[in-house]
TORKOL-4160 file (C-alpha; in steps of 0.2 Angstrom, whole numbers, padded with zeros to 4 digits, m for minus):
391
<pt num="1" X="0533" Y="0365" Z="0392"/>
<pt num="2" X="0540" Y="0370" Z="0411"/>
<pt num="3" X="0552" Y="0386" Z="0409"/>
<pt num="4" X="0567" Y="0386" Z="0417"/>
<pt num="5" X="0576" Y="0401" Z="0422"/>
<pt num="6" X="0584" Y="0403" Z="0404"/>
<pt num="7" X="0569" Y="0399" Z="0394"/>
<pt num="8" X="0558" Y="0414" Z="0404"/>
<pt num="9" X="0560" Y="0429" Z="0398"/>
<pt num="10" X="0568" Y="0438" Z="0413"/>
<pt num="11" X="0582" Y="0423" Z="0410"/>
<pt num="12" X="0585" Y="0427" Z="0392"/>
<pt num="13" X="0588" Y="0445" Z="0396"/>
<pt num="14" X="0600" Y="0440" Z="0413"/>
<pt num="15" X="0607" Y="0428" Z="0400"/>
<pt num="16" X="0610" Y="0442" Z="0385"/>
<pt num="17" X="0617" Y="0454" Z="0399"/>
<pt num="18" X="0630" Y="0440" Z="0405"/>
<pt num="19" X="0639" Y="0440" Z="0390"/>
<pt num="20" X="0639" Y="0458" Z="0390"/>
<pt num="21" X="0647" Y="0458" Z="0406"/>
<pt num="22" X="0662" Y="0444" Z="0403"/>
<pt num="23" X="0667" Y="0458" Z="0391"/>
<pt num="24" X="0668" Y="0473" Z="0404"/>
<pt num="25" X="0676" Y="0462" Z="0418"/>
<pt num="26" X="0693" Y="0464" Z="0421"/>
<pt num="27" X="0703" Y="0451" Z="0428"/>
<pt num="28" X="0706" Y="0448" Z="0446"/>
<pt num="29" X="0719" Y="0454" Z="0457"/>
<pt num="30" X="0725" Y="0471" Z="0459"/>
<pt num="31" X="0713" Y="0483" Z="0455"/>
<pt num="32" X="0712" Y="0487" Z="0437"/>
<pt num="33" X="0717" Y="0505" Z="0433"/>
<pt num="34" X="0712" Y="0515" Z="0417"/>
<pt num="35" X="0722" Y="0531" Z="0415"/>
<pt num="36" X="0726" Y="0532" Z="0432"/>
<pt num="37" X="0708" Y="0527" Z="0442"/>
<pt num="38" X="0707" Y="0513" Z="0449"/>
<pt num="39" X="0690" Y="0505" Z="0442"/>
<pt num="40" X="0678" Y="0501" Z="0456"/>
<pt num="41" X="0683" Y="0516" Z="0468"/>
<pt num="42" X="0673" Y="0510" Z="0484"/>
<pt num="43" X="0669" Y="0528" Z="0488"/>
<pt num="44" X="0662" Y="0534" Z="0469"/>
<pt num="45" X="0646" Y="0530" Z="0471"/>
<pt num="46" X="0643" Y="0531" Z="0491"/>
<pt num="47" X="0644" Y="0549" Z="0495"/>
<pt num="48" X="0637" Y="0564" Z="0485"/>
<pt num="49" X="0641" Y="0583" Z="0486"/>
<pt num="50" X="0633" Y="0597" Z="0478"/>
<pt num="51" X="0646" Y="0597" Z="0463"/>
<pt num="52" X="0640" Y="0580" Z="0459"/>
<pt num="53" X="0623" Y="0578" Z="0467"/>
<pt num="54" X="0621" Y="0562" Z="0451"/>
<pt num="55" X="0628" Y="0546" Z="0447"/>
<pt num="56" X="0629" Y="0554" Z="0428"/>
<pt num="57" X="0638" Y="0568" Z="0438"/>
<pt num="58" X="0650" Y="0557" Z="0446"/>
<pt num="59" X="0655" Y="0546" Z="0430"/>
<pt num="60" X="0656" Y="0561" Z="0421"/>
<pt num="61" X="0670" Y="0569" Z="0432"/>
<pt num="62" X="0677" Y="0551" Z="0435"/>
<pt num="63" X="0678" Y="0546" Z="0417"/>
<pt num="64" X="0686" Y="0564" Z="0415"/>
<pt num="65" X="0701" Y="0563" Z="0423"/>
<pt num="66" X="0712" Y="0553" Z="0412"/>
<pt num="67" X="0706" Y="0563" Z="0396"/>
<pt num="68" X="0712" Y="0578" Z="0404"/>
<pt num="69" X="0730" Y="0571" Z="0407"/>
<pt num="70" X="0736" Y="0581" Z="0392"/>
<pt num="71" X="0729" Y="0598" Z="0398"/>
<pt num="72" X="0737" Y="0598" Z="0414"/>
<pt num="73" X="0753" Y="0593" Z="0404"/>
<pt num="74" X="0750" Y="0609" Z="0395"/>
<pt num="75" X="0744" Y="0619" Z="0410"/>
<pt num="76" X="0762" Y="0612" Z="0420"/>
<pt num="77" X="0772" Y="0618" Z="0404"/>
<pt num="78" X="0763" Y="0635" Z="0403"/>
<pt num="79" X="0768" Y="0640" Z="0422"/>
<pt num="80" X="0785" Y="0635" Z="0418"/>
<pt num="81" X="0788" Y="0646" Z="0402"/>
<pt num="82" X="0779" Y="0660" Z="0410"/>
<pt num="83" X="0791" Y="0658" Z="0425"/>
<pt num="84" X="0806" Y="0657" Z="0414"/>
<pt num="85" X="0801" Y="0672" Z="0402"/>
<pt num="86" X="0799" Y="0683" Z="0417"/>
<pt num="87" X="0814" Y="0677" Z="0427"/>
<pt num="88" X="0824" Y="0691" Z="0422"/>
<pt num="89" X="0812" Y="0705" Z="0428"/>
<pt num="90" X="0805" Y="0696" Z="0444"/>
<pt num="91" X="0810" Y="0690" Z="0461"/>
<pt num="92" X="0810" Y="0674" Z="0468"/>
<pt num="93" X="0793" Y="0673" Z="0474"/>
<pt num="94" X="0786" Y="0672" Z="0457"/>
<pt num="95" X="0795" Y="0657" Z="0455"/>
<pt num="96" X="0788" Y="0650" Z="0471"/>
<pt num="97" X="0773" Y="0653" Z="0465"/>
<pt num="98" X="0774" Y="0645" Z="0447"/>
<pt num="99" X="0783" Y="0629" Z="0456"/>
<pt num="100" X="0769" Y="0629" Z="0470"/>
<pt num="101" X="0757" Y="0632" Z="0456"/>
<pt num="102" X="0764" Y="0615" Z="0447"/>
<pt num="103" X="0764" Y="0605" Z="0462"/>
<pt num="104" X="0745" Y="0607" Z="0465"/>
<pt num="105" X="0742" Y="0605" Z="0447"/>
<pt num="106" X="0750" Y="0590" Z="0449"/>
<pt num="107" X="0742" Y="0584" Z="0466"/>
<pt num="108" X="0725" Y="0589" Z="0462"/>
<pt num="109" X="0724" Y="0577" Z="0448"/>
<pt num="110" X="0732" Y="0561" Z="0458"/>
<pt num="111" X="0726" Y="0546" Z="0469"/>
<pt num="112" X="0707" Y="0551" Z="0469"/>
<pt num="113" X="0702" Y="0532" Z="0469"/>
<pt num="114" X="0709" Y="0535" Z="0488"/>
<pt num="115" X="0697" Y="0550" Z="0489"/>
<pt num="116" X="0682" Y="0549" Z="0498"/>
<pt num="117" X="0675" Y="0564" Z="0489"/>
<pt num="118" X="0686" Y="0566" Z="0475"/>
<pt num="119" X="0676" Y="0580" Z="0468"/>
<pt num="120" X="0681" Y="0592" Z="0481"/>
<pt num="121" X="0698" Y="0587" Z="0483"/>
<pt num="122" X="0701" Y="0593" Z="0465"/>
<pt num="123" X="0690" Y="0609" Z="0468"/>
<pt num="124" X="0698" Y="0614" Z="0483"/>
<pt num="125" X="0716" Y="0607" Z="0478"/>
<pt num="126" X="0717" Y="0612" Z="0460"/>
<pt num="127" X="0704" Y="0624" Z="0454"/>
<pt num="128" X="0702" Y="0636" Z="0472"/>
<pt num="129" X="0722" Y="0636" Z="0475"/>
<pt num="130" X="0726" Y="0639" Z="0457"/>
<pt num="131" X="0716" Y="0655" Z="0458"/>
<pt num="132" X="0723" Y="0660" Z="0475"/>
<pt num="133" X="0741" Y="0657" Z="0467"/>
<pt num="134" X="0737" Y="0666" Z="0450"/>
<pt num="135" X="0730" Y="0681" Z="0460"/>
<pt num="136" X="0746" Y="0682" Z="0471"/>
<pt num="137" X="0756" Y="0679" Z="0456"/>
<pt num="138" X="0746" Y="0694" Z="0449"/>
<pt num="139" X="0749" Y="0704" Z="0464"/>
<pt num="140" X="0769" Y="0701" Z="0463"/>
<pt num="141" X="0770" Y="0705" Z="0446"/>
<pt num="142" X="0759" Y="0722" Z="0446"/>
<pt num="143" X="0744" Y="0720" Z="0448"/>
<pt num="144" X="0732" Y="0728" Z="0434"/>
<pt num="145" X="0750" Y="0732" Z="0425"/>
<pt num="146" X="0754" Y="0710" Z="0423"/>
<pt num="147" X="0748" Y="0702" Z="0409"/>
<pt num="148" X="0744" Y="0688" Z="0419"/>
<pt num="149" X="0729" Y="0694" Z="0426"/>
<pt num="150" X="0722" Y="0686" Z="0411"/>
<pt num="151" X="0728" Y="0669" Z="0417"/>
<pt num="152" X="0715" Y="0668" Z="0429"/>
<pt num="153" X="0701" Y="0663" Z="0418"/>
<pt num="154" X="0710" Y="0645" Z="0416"/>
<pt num="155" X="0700" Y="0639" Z="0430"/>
<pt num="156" X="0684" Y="0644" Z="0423"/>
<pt num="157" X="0687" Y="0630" Z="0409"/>
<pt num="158" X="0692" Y="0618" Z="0422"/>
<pt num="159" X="0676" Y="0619" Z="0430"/>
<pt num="160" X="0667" Y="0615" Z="0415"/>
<pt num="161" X="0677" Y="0601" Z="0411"/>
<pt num="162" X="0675" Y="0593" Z="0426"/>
<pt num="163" X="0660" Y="0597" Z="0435"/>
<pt num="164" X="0641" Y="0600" Z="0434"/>
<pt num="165" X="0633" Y="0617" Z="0431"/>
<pt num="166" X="0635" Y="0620" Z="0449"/>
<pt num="167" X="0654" Y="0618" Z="0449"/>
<pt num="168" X="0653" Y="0632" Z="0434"/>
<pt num="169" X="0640" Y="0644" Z="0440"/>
<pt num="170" X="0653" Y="0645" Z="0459"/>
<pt num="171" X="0669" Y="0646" Z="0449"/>
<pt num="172" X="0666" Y="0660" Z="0435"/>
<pt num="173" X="0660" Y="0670" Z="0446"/>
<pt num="174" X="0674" Y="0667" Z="0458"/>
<pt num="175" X="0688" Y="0670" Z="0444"/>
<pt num="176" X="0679" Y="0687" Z="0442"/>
<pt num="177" X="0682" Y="0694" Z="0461"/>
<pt num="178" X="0700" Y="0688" Z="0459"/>
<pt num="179" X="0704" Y="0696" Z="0444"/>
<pt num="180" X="0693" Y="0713" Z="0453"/>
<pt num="181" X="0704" Y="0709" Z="0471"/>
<pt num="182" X="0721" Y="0708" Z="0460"/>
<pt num="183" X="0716" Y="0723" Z="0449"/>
<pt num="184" X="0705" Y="0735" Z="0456"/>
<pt num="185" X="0710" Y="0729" Z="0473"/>
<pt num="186" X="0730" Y="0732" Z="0472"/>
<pt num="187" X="0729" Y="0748" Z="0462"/>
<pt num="188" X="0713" Y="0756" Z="0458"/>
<pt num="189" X="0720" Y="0774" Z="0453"/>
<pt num="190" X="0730" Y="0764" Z="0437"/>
<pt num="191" X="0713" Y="0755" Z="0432"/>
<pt num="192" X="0704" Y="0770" Z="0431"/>
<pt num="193" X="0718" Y="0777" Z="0421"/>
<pt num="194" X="0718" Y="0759" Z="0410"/>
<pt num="195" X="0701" Y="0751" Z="0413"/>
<pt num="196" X="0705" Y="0739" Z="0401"/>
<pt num="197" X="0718" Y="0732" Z="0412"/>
<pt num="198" X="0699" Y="0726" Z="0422"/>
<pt num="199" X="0689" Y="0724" Z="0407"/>
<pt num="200" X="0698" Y="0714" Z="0396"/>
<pt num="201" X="0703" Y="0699" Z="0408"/>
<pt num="202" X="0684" Y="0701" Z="0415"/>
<pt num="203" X="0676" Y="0698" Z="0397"/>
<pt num="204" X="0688" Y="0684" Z="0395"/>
<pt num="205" X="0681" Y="0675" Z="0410"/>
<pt num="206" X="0665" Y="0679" Z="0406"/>
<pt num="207" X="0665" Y="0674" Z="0387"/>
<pt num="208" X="0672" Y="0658" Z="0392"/>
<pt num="209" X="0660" Y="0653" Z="0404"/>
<pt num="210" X="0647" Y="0660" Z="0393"/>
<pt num="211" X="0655" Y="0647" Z="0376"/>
<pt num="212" X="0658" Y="0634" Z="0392"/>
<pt num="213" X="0639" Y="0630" Z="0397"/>
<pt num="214" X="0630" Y="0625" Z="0383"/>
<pt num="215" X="0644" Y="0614" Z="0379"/>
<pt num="216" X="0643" Y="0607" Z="0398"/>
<pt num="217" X="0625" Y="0607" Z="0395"/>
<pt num="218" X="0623" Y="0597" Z="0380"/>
<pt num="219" X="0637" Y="0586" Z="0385"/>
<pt num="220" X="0628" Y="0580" Z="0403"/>
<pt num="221" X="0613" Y="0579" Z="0392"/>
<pt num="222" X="0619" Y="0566" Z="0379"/>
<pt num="223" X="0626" Y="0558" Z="0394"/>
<pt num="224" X="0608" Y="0556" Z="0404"/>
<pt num="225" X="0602" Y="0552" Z="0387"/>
<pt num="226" X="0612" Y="0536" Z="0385"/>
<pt num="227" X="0612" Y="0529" Z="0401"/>
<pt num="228" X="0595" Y="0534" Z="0407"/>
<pt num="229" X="0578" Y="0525" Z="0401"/>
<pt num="230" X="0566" Y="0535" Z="0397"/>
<pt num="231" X="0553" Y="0529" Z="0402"/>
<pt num="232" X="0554" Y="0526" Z="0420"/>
<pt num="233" X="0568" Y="0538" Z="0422"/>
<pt num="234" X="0581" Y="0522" Z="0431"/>
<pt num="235" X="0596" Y="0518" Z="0423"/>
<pt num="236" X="0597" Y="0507" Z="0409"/>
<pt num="237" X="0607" Y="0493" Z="0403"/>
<pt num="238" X="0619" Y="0503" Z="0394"/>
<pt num="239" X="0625" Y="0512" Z="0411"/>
<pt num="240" X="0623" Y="0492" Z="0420"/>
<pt num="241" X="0636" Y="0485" Z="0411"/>
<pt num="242" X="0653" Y="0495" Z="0416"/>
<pt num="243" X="0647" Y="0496" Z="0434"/>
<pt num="244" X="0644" Y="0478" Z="0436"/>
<pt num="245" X="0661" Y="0476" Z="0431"/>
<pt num="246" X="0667" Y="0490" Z="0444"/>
<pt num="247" X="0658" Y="0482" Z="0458"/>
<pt num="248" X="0666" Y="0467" Z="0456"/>
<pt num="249" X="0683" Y="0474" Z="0455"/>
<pt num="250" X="0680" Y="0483" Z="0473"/>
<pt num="251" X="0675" Y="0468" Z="0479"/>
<pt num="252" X="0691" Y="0459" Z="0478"/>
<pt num="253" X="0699" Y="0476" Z="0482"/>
<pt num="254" X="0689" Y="0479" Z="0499"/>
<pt num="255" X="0684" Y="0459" Z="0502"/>
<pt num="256" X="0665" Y="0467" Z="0506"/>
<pt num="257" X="0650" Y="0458" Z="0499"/>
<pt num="258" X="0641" Y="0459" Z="0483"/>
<pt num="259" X="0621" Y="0457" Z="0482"/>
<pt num="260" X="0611" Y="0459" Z="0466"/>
<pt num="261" X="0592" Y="0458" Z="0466"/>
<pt num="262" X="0581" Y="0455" Z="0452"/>
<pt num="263" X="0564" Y="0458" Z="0450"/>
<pt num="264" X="0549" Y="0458" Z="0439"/>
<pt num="265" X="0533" Y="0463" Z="0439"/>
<pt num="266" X="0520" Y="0451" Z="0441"/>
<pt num="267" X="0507" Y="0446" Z="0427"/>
<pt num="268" X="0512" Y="0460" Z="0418"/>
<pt num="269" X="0508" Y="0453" Z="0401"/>
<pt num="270" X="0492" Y="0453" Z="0407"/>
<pt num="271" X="0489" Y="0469" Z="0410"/>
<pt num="272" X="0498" Y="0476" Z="0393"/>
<pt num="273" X="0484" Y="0464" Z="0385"/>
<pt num="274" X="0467" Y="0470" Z="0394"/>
<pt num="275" X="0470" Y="0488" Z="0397"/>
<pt num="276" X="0481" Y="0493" Z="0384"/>
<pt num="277" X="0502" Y="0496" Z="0380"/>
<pt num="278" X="0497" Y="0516" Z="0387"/>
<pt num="279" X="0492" Y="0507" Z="0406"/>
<pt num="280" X="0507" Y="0498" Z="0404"/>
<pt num="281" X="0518" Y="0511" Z="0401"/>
<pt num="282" X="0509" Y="0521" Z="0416"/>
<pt num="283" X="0512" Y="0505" Z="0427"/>
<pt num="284" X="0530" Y="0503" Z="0423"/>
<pt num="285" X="0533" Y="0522" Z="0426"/>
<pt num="286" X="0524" Y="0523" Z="0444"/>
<pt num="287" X="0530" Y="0506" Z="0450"/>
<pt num="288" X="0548" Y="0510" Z="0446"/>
<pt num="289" X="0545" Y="0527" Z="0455"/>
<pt num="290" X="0538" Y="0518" Z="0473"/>
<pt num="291" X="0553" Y="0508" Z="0473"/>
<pt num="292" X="0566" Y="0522" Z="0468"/>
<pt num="293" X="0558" Y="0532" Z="0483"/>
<pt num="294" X="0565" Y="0516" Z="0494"/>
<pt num="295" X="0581" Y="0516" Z="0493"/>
<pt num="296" X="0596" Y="0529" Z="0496"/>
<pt num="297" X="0607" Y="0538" Z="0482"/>
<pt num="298" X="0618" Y="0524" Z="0482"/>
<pt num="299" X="0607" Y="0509" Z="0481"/>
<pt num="300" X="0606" Y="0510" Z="0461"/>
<pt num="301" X="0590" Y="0502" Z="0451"/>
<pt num="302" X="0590" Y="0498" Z="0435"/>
<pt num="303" X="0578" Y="0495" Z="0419"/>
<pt num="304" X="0585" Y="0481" Z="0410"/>
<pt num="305" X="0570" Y="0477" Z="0400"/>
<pt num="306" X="0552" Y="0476" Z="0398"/>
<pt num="307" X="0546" Y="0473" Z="0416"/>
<pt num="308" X="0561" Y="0468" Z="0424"/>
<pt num="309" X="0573" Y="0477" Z="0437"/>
<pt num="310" X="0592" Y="0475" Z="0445"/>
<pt num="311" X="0598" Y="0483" Z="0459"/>
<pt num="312" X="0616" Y="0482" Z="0462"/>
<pt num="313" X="0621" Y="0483" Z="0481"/>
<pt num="314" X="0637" Y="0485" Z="0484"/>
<pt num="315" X="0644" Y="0481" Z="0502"/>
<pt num="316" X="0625" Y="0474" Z="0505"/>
<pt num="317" X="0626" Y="0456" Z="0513"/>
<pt num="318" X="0609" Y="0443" Z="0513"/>
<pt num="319" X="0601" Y="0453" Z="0530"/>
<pt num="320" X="0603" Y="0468" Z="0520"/>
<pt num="321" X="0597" Y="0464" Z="0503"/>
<pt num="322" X="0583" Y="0455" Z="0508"/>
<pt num="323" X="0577" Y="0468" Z="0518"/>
<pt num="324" X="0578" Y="0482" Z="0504"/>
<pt num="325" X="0572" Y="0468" Z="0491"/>
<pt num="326" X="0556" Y="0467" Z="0503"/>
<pt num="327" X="0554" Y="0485" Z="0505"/>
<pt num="328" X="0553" Y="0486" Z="0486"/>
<pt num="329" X="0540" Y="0475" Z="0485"/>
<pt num="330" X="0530" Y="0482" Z="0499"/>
<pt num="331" X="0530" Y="0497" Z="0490"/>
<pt num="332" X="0525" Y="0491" Z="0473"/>
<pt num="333" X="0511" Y="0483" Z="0482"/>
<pt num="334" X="0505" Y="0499" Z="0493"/>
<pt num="335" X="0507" Y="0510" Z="0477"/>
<pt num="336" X="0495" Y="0502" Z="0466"/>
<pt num="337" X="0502" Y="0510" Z="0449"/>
<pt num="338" X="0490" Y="0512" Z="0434"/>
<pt num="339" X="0477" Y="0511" Z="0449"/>
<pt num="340" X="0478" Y="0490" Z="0447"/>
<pt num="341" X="0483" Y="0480" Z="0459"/>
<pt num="342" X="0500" Y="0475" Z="0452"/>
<pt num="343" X="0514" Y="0466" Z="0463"/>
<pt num="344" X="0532" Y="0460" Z="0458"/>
<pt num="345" X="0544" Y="0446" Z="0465"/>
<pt num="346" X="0560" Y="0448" Z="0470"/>
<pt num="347" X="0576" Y="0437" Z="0468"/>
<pt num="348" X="0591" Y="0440" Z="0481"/>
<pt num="349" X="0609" Y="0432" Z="0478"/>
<pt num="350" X="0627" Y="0437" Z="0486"/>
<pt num="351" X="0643" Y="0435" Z="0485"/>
<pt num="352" X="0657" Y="0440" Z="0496"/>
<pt num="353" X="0675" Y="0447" Z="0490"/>
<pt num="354" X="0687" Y="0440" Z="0480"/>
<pt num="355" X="0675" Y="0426" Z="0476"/>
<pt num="356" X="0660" Y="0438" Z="0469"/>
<pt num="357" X="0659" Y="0432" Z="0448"/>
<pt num="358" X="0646" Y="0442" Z="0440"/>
<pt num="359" X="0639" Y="0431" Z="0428"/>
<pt num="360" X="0636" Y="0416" Z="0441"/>
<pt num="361" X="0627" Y="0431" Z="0454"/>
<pt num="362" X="0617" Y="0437" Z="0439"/>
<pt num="363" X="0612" Y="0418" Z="0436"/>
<pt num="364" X="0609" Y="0416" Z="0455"/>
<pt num="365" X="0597" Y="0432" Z="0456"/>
<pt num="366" X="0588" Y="0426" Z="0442"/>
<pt num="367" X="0588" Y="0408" Z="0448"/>
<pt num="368" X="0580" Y="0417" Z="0466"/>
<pt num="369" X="0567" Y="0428" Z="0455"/>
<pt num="370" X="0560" Y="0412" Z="0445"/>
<pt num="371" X="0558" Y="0403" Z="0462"/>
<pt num="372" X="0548" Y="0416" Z="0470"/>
<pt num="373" X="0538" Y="0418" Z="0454"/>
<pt num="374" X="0534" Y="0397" Z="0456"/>
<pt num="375" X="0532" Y="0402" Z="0476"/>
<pt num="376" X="0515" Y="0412" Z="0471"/>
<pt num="377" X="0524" Y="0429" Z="0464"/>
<pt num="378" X="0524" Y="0444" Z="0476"/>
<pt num="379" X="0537" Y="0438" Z="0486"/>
<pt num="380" X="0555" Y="0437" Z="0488"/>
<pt num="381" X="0568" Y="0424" Z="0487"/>
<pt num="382" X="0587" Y="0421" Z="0493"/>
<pt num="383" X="0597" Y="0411" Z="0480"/>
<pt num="384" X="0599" Y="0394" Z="0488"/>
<pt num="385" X="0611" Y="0381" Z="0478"/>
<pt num="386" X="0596" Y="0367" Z="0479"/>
<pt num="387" X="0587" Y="0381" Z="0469"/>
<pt num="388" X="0597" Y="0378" Z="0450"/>
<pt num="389" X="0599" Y="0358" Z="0455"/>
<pt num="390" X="0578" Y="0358" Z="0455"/>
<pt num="391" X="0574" Y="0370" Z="0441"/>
């Protein structure tokens, strides 16, 4: 019986995810926004910085955003009672402060699909400025004598919320010079008098960072868990799914093109059968690591079952993903993984802005793949129309 893209396995897999996809896509025209992010940020996935150095990273402070609406409602509501309870023993400057300190609360937490590192806009903006402004609200107030001091350990629990470790292990310690700078720093003759005008704001900070990290820890954890395989250590299916949808959505929001390359390793059955599932495995694992060591942080590869691979290439035109599709396989072929002479075949497709429609480009890579695999296998194919009239 002659397979046809949908009868081979790679195509029954492409098929499953298809249907998976025509659930996740949102409809075309404006860009779809949830909570507030436009989904498909052209810049989410293109630039990393050391406070999200990971794709887990990124979706993690992305998807966080919206969730964290409410706190910065609270956060807003707490400056101005603050303000209001202290108005009649405080200047105006105070106020400045808590209406400066709003405003940023505000503005750190807006437009970052217009952010090319949103990450560090809302470091810098929300999280750095808020402890410059709680410190000089500090300092206005009385130093070591305010109450407020204590207030500098909100940031510390922003952090965590938001960011990786890193974003923690700068902040905490950061909140702790302010409070020493707006204590110790202001009056040091009424902290020696009252130390725990210094200690108790200091163990604040410290016991939230110190409740904070395991909780960011185990959260990033569960978080590579479900979206990385563990096997090969690419992303899976589960993490393929929402970003499909994304990149089709910026598409039609930046009219750049869209290539999706599959591939699949050749004769793999074959070697699962003579030398064992363990070579296999061993196999998998080294060739997905030759190709991973090709491409840039960007370039995403993904596991989507068995012995076949997707790379989504956003902003990639044909040139472009065939020339990365044929670097992959070159490096599969020089790598040897298991010590066999394994190879794998490649199928390219495109689409360019408003027209790019997942389901028919994940038909169309397939469509490419299995015409490279009836080619002679280790080689790479660009999706040609004639292709699904002749399969």
């Amino acid at each position: 019986m002659r397979l046809t893209p949908e009868r081979s396995p790679v195509g029954r897999r492409l098929a499953r995810l298809r249907v998976s996809v025509s659930h996740c896509v949102k409809p075309r025209g404006k860009p779809a926004r949830e909570g507030g992010i436009v989904v498909g940020d052209v810049h989410a996935d293109q630039v990393r910085t050391w406070l999200c150095p990971t794709p887990n990273d990124r979706d993690r402070f992305m998807e966080m955003q919206p969730r964290l609406r409410a706190a910065r409602v609270a956060t807003i509501a707490s400056a101005l009672i603050i303000a209001a309870v202290m108005l009649p023993r405080v200047e105006w400057p105070v106020i400045a402060v808590a209406v400066v300190t709003v405003a940023i609360v505000l503005i750190g937490g807006g437009d970052l699909e217009r952010r090319r590192r949103p990450e560090l806009w809302v470091f810098f903006s929300a999280v750095v400025n808020l402890q410059v402004l709680v410190a000089v609200g500090v300092v206005l107030t009385g130093g070591p004598r305010t109450p407020l001091v204590c207030m500098v350990a909100v940031p510390v629990a922003m952090v965590a919320t938001r960011f990786s470790r890193r974003g923690l292990i700068v902040g905490a310690p950061a909140s702790a010079l302010v409070v020493l700078a707006a204590t110790l720093g202001v009056d040091p003759g009424y902290v020696v008098a009252h130390p725990e005008s210094v200690v108790v704001p200091l163990a604040l900070v410290v016991c939230i960072a110190l409740y904070m990290d395991p909780l960011l820890s185990s959260d990033v954890r569960h978080r590579a868990n479900s979206t990385l395989d563990e096997l090969t250590g690419l992303l899976n299916r589960r993490s393929l799914e929402p970003r499909l949808a994304e990149v089709s959505q910026q598409a039609a929001m930046t009219g750049q093109p869209v290539s999706l390359v599959a591939g699949d390793l050749d004769h793999f059955k074959l070697v699962n059968d003579q030398w064992g599932h363990s070579v296999g495995d061993l196999v998998l694992s080294q060739a997905a690591d030759a190709m991973r060591r090709c491409l840039r942080t960007f370039e995403l590869l993904y596991r989507i079952g068995g012995e076949e691979f997707l790379l989504v290439l956003p902003g990639a035109g044909e040139h472009d993903a065939l020339t990365i599709a044929e670097s992959l396989r070159a490096a599969v072929e020089e790598a040897d993984p298991g010590g066999l002479r394994v190879t794998c075949s490649f199928g390219v497709a495109t689409s360019h802005g408003a027209d790019v429609a997942i389901e028919p480009l994940l038909k169309a890579s397939d469509t490419a793949l299995y015409a490279a695999k009836r080619a002679g296998r280790n080689r790479v194919e660009l999706f040609n129309p004639r292709l699904s009239a002749a399969a």
